[in-house]
KETORKE-486337 format. One record per residue (C-alpha): x, y, z; residue in three letters. Coordinates in steps of 0.25 Angstrom, whole numbers, padded with zeros to 4 digits, always signed. Example, Ala and Ser with C-alpha at 12.3 -4.5 7.8 and 13.67 -1.06 7.14 Angstrom:
<nodes>
+0049-0018+0031ALA
+0055-0004+0029SER
</nodes>
This chain:
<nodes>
-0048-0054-0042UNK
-0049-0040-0046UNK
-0045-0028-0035UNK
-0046-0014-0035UNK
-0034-0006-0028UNK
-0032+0007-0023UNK
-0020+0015-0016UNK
-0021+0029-0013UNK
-0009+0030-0001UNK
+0000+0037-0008UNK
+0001+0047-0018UNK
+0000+0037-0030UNK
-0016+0033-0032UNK
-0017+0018-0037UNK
-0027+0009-0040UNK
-0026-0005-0046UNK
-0036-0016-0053UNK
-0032-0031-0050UNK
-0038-0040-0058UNK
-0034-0054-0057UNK
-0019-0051-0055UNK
-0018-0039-0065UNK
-0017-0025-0060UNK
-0022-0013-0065UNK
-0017+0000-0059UNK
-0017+0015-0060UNK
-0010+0025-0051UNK
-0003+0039-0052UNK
+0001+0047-0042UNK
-0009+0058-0037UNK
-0006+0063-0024UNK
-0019+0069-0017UNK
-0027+0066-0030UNK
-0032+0053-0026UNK
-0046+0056-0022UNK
-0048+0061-0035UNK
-0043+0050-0043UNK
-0043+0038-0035UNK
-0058+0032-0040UNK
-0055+0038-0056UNK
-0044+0030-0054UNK
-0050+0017-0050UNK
-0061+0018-0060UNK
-0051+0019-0071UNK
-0043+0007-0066UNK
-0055-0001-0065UNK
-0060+0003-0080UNK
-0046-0001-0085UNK
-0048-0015-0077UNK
-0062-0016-0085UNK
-0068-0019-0071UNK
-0076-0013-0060UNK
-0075-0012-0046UNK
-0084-0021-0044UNK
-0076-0031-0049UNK
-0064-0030-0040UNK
-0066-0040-0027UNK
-0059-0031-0018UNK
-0054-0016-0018UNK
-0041-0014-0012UNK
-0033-0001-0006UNK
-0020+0005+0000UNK
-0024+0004+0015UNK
-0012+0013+0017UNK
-0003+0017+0025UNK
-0001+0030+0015UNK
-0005+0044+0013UNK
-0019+0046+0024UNK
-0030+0050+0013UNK
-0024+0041+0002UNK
-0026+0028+0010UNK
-0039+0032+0016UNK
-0043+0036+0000UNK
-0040+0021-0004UNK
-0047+0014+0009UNK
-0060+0022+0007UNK
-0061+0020-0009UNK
-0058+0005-0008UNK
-0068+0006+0001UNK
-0079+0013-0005UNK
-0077+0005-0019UNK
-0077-0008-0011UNK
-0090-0005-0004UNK
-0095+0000-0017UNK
-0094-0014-0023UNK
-0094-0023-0011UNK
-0080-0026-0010UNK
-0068-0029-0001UNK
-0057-0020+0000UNK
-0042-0023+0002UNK
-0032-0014+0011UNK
-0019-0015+0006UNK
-0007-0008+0013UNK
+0000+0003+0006UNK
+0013-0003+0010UNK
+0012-0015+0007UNK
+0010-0009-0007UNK
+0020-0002-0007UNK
+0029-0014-0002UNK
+0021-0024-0014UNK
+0026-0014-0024UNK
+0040-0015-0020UNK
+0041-0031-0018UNK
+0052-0040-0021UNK
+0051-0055-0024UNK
+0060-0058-0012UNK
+0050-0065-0002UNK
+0060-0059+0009UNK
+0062-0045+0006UNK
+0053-0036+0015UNK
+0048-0023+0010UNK
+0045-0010+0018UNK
+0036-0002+0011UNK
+0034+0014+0016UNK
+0027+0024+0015UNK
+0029+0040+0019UNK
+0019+0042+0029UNK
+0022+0056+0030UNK
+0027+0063+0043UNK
+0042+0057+0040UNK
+0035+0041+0042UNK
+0035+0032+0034UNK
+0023+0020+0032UNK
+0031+0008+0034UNK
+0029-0009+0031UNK
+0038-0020+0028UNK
+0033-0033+0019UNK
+0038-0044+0014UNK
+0031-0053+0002UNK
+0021-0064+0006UNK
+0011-0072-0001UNK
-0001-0062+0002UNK
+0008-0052-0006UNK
+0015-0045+0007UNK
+0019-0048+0021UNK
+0019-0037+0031UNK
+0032-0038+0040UNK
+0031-0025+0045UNK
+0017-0019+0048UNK
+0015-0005+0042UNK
+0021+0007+0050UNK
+0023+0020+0051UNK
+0037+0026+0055UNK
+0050+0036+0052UNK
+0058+0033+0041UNK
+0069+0033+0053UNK
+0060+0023+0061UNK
+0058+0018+0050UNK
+0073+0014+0045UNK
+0076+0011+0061UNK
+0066-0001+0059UNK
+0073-0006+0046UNK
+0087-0005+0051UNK
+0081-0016+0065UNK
+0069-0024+0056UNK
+0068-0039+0057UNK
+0069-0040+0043UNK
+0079-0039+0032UNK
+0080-0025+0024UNK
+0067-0023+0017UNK
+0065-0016+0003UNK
+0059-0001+0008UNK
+0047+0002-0002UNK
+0038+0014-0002UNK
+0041+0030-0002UNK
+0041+0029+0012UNK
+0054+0028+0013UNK
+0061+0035+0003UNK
+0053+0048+0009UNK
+0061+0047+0021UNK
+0076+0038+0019UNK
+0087+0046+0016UNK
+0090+0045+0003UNK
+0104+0038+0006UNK
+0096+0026+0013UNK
+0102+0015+0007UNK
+0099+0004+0020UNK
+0088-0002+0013UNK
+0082-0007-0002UNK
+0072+0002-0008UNK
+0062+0000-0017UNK
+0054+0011-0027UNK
+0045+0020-0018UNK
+0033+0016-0022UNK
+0020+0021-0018UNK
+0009+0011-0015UNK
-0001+0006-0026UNK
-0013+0002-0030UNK
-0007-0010-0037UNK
+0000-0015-0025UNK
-0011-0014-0017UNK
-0021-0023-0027UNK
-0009-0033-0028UNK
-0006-0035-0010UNK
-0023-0035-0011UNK
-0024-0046-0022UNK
-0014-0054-0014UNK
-0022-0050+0000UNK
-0036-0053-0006UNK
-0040-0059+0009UNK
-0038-0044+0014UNK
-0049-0040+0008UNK
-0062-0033+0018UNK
-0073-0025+0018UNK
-0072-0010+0014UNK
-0077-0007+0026UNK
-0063-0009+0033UNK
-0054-0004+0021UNK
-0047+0006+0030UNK
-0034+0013+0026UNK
-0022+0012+0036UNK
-0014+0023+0042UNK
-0003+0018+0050UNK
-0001+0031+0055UNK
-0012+0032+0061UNK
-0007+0019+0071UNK
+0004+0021+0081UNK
+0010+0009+0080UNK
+0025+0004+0089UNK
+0034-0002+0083UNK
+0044-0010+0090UNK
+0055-0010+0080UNK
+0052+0005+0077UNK
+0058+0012+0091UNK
</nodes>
């Protein structure tokens, strides 16, 4: 299986090659300069692969949440490159990339990946490890860092490891409640990983659509 990956949802600018279990990545970070550099940066990446996108059975991509104009930059290149060569695209969410990079080997530990979402909100997710790479425990949100922590301190789970530069952008720096991990931003190689694993997500670049969360009001019970 050979995959290209793209993730432009943050300031960092990724894309990854996987070929057959090897990974290939470059990535830097370039805030507002991934217009300019997102395709040189592919056509490299695939020249140091010594392939072609032509050879890659799928083409996969951040689907957000994430900064507005990066996950809508990543949707629609994946999905004019996969139209371009006939094939399907994988949406991958940004958390759960974030919440990949940070994983432990304990089957039990879940993970809360977040992003800043701007506005004092964060983006929001808790996994835990499964077979297919992740499982969502808690579907994707967008809240206050207070809300936030109210829901942590009354969650049907045990503590989770808190991933992501969500956040740190927010917690006093004093928060000691719960185990953090690096603040990672989301990459390329995470996302070519979790789609590996979730080669039955693929579909048709017709439908690769990026995902907001904010633009969805969305009640949670737990979250008052």
């Amino acid at each position: 299986m050979q995959l290209l990956a793209i993730e432009t949802s943050s300031d960092a600018c990724s894309v990854a090659l996987y070929q057959q279990g090897a990974l290939l990545v470059h990535e830097a970070i370039m805030p507002k300069q991934h217009s300019q550099q997102l395709l040189p940066m592919i056509d490299a990446l695939l020249a140091e692969g010594q392939t072609s996108l032509t050879a890659c059975d799928a083409i996969a991509f951040g689907r957000g949440p994430g900064s507005f104009t990066g996950v809508r930059m990543a949707a629609g290149v994946a999905q004019g490159l996969a139209f371009g060569v006939n094939r399907p695209v994988i949406p991958i969410s940004t958390l759960a990339a974030i919440a990949w990079q940070a994983r432990v080997t304990d089957l039990q530990t879940y993970l809360l990946a977040t992003l800043d979402a701007r506005m004092h909100e964060l983006y929001w997710a808790v996994y835990r490890l499964a077979a297919n790479g992740l499982e969502e425990i808690q579907a994707e949100s967008l809240t206050s860092y207070q809300d936030l922590r109210h829901f942590l301190k009354q969650a049907p789970f045990e503590s989770p490891v808190i991933c992501g530069p969500g956040w740190a952008a927010y917690a006093p720096k004093e928060e000691v409640c719960w185990q953090l991990a690096a603040p990672v931003l989301p990459s390329a190689r995470s996302i070519a990983e979790l789609a590996a694993l979730n080669w039955h997500q693929r579909i048709d670049p017709a439908d690769a659509l990026p995902r907001y969360v904010r633009d969805k009001v969305a009640v949670m019970a737990t979250i008052k």
